[in-house]
C-alpha positions as CSV (number, residue, x, y, z in Angstrom):
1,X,4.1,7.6,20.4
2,X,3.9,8.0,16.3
3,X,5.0,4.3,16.2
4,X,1.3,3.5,18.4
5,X,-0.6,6.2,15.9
6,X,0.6,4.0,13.2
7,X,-0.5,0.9,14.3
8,X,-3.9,2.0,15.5
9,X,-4.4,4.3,12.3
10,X,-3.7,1.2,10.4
11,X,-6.1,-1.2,12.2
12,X,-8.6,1.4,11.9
13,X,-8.5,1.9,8.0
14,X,-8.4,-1.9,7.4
15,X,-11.3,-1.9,10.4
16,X,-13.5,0.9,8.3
17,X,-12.9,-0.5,4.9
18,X,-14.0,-3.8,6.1
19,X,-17.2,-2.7,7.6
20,X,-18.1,-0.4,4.8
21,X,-18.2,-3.7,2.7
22,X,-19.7,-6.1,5.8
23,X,-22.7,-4.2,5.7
24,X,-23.2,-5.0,2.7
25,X,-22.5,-8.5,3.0
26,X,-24.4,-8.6,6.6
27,X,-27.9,-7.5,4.7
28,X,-27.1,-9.8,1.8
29,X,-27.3,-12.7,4.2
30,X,-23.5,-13.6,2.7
31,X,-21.5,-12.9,5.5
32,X,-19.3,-16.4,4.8
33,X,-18.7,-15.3,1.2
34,X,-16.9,-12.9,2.7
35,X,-14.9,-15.3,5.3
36,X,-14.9,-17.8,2.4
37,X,-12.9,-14.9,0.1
38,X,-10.5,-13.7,2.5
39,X,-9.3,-17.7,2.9
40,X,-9.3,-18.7,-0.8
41,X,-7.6,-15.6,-1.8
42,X,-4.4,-17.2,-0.1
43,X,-3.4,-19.4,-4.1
44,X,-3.6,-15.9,-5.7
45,X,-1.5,-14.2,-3.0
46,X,1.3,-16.9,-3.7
47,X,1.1,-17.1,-7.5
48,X,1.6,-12.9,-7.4
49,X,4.5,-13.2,-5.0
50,X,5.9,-16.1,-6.7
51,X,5.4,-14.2,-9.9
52,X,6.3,-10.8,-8.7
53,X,8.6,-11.1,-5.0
54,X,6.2,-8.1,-4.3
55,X,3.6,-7.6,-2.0
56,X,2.5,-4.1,-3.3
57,X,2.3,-5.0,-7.1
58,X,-0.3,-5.0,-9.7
59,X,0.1,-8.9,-9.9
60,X,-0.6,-8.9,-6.2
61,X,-3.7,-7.6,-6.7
62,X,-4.7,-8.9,-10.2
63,X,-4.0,-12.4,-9.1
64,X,-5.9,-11.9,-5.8
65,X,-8.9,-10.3,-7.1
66,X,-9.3,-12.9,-9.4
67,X,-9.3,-15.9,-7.0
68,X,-12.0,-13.8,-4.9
69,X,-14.3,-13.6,-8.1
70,X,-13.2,-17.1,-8.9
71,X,-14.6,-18.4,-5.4
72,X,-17.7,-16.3,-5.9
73,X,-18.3,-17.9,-9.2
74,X,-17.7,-21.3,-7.6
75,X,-20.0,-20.8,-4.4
76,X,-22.6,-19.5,-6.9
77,X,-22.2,-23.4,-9.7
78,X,-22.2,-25.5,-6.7
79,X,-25.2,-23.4,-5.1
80,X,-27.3,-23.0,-8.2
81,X,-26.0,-25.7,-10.8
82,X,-24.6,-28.4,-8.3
83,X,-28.0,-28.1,-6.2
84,X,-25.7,-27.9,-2.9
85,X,-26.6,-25.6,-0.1
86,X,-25.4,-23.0,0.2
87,X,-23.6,-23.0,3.8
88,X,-21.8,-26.5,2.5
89,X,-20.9,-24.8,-0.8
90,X,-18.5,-21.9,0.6
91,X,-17.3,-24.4,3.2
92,X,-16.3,-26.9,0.4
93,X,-14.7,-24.2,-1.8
94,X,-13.0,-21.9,0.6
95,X,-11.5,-24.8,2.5
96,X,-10.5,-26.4,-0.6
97,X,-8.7,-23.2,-2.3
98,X,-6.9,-22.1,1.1
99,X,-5.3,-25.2,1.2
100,X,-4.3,-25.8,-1.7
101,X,-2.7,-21.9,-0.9
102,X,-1.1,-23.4,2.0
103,X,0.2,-26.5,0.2
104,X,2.0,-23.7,-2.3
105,X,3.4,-21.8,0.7
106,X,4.9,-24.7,2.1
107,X,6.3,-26.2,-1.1
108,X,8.2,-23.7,-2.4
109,X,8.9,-21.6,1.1
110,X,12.3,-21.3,0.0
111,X,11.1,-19.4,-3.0
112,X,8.7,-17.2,-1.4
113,X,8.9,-14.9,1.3
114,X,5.6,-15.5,2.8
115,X,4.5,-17.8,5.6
116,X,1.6,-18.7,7.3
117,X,1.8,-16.9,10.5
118,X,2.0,-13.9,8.0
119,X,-1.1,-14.3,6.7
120,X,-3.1,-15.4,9.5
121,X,-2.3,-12.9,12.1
122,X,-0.7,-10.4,10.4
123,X,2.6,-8.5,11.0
124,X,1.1,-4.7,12.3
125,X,3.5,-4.4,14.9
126,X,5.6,-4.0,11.6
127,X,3.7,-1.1,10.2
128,X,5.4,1.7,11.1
129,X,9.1,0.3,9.7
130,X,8.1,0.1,6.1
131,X,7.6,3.4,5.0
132,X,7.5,6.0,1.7
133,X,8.1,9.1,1.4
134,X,5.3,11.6,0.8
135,X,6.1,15.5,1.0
136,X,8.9,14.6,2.4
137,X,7.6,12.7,5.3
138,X,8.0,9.5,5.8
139,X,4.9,7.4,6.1
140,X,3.9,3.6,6.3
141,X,3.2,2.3,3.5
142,X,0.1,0.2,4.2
143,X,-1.4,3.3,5.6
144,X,-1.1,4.6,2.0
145,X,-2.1,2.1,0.6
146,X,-5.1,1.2,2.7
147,X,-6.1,4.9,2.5
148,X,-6.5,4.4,-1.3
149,X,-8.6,1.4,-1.2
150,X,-10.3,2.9,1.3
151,X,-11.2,5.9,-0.9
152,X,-11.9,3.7,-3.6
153,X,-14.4,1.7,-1.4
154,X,-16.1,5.3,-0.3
155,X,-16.1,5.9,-3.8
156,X,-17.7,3.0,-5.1
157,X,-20.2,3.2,-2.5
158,X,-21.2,7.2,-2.6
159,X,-21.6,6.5,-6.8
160,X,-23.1,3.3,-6.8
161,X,-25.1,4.0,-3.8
162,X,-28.9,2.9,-5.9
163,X,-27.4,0.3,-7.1
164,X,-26.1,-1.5,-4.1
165,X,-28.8,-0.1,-2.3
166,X,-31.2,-2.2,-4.8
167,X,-29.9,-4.7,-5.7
168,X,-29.3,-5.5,-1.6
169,X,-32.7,-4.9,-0.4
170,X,-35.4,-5.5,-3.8
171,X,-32.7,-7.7,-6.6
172,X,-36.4,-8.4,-8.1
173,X,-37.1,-4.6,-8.5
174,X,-33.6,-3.8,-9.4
175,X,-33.8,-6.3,-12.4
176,X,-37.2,-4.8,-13.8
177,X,-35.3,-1.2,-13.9
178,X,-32.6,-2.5,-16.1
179,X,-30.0,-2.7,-13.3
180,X,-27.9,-6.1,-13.1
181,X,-27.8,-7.8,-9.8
182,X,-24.9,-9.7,-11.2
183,X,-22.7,-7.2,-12.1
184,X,-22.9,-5.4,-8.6
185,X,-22.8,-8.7,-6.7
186,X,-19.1,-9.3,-8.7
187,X,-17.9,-5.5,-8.0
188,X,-18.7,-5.8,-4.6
189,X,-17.1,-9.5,-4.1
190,X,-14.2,-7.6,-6.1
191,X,-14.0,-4.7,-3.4
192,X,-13.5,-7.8,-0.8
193,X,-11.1,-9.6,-2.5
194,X,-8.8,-6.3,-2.9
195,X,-9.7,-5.1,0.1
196,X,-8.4,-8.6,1.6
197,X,-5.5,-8.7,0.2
198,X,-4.5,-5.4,0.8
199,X,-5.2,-6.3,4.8
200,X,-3.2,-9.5,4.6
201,X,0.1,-8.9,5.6
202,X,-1.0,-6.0,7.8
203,X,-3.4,-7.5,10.2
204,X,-3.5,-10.8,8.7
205,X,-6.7,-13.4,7.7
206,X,-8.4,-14.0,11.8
207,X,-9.0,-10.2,11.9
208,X,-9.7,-9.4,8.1
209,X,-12.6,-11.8,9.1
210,X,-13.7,-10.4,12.2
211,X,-13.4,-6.9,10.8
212,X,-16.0,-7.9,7.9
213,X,-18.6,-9.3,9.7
214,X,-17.7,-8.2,13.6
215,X,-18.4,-4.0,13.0
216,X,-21.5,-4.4,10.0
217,X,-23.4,-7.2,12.7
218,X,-22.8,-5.1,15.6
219,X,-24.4,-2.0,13.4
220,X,-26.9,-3.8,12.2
221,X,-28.5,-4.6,15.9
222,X,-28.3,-0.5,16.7
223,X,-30.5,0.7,13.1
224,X,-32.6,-0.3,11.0
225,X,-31.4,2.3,8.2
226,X,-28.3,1.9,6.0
227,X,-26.8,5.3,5.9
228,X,-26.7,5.1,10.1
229,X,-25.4,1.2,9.7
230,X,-22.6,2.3,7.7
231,X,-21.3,5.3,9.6
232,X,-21.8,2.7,12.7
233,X,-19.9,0.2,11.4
234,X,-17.1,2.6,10.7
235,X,-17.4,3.9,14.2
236,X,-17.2,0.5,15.9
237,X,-14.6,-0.4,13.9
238,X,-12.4,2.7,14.9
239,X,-12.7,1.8,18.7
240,X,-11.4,-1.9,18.2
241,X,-8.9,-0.6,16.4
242,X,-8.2,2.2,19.3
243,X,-9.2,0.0,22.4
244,X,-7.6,-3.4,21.1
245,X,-4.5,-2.2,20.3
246,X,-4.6,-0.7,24.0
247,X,-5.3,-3.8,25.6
248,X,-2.6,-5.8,23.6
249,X,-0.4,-3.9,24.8
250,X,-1.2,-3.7,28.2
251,X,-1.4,-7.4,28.2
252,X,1.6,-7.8,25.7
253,X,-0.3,-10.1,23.6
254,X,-1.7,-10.4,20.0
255,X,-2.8,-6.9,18.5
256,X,-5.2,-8.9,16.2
257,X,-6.3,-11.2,19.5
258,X,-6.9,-8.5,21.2
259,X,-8.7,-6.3,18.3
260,X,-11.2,-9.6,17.8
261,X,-11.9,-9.7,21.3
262,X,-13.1,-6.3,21.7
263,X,-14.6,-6.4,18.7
264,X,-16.9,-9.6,20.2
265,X,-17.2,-7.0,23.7
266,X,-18.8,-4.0,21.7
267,X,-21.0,-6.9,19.4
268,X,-21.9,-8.6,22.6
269,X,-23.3,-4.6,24.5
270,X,-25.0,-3.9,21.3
271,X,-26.8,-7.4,21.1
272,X,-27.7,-7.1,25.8
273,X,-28.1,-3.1,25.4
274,X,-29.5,-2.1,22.0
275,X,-32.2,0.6,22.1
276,X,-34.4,-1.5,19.7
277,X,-32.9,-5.2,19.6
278,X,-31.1,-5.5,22.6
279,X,-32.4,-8.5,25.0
280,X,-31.8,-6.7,28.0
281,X,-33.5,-3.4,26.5
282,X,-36.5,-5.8,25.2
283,X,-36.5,-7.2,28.8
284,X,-36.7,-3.8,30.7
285,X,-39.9,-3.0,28.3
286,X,-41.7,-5.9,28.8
287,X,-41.8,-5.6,32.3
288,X,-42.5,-2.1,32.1
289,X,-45.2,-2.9,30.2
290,X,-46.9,-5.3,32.8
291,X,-46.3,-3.0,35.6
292,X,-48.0,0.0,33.7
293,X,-50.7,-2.7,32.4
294,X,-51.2,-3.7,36.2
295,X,-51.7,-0.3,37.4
296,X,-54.0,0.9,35.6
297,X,-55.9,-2.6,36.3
C-alpha cells in the first residue's frame, strides 16, 4: 500500500506544481511556451548528465534552466525580431532543440544513462525504490525533491503575487508602476524549466505537458477569478493523480496514459458541465429562457 501512496503522492506534487504555473501560462495565452520548454529542455538535461552522471545535481538543474530561458529568448527574436508568428516560432525552436537533445542521447548512449523512453513517459512506477533518509525514514527522493520546488513555486507565487498578477492581466499598467514585465515573464519561464526538469524522470515529458496546460484549462472554464483558478487547478490535478493511477492499474497500463486520459475526462465535464461556460449548462439556460419567455407571452 505505501508503494501506491508513493506513486500517487508523486503524480500529485508534479500535478500541483504544474498547474500552479499553467495558470499562469493559460491567461498569458502561452500555453505552447510551456509545451515548447518542457521538449527543448531535453540538450540541457544531457549536457548535465553527461557533465555530472547525476540526475539530482546542481548542473542538472543549471543546465536545464538555462535551455528553458534560452528557448524563451529564442521564441521571443524569432517572434519580435524575425517577424515570425508566433505559433510557428515555438514550433521551429522547440522541435529544433529536442532534437538535437535526442541526437545527443543516442550518440553517446553508451556514455549516459538516460534514454528516451525515460524522458517521455517517465519511470514513476520507480518512485518508491529510490529513496533518502529523513528522520530516519526512508522516503522517495523525488517526493523530496518535488516538495521543494513545489514550496519554492508557492513561494514565488504568495510573494510575487502583484507582480504576476500584473504583469498577466494589465503588462501596460504594470510597466507605468515601475514593475518589469520582462523580468517576471523570465522567472516564471524559469519556474517551468526547473519545474520540468525536476518531473522528467518521474513522470516523464507526455504528462509534464498535460499537467501544465490539462489542470490550469480545465480551471479556467469553472472561474473567472485567479485565487479560485489556482486552488482548482491544484484540485484537479490531485484527482488525476489519484484516479489515473487507479485506472492504470486496474487496466495494467501506462500510469502517465492513464493520468492524461483522466485528465482530458475531468477538462472534457468542466468544458459540457461548467456552471458559467459549460455548453451543456449554456444549453439548459437558453431553453429555460424561451420557455419562461413563452409563458409569460
Amino acid at each position: 500500500m505505501a508503494v501506491h501512496i508513493w506513486i500517487v503522492l508523486t503524480g500529485a506534487l508534479v500535478a500541483i506544481a504544474c498547474g500552479l504555473l499553467g495558470c499562469y501560462l493559460v491567461l498569458r495565452k502561452v500555453s505552447m511556451v510551456g509545451d515548447a520548454i518542457s521538449h527543448a529542455v531535453l540538450p540541457g538535461i544531457f549536457f548535465a548528465y553527461w557533465i555530472s552522471g547525476s540526475s539530482a545535481s546542481i548542473p542538472v538543474l543549471i543546465g536545464t534552466a538555462s535551455f528553458g530561458i534560452l528557448t524563451t529568448f529564442l521564441i521571443e527574436l524569432f517572434n519580435k525580431k524575425g517577424n515570425v508568428q508566433a505559433d510557428a516560432a515555438i514550433g521551429l525552436t522547440f522541435t529544433f532543440l529536442f532534437a538535437i537533445g535526442v541526437i545527443l542521447i543516442t550518440y553517446f548512449a553508451g556514455q549516459v544513462e538516460l534514454d528516451q523512453d525515460c524522458v517521455l513517459y517517465g519511470e514513476i512506477l520507480l518512485v518508491p525504490f529510490d529513496t533518502v533518509s529523513i528522520g530516519g525514514f526512508l522516503v522517495p527522493r523525488a517526493v523530496v525533491v518535488m516538495s521543494v520546488v513545489l514550496s519554492l513555486i508557492i513561494g514565488m507565487i504568495v510573494v510575487g503575487y502583484k507582480g504576476l498578477f500584473l504583469t498577466t492581466f494589465d503588462p501596460a499598467f504594470a510597466t507605468i508602476l515601475g514593475i518589469s514585465t520582462t523580468l517576471w515573464h523570465y522567472l516564471l519561464m524559469g519556474a517551468v524549466s526547473l519545474t520540468t526538469v525536476v518531473a522528467f524522470e518521474s513522470v516523464g515529458a507526455v504528462l509534464v505537458v498535460a499537467f501544465l496546460i490539462g489542470p490550469a484549462a480545465t480551471a479556467y472554464l469553472l472561474t473567472d477569478k485567479l485565487p479560485t483558478m489556482l486552488v482548482l487547478s491544484a484540485v484537479v490535478g490531485i484527482l488525476t493523480s489519484v484516479f489515473g493511477y487507479w485506472l492504470a492499474y486496474w487496466l495494467n497500463s501506462s500510469v502517465a496514459g492513464a493520468m492524461a486520459t483522466v485528465l482530458g475526462i475531468l477538462f472534457m465535464l468542466a468544458f459540457l458541465f461548467s456552471p458559467s461556460q459549460g455548453v451543456v449548462t449554456r444549453r439548459f439556460r437558453k431553453i429555460e429562457a424561451i420557455t419562461d419567455a413563452s409563458l409569460v407571452g
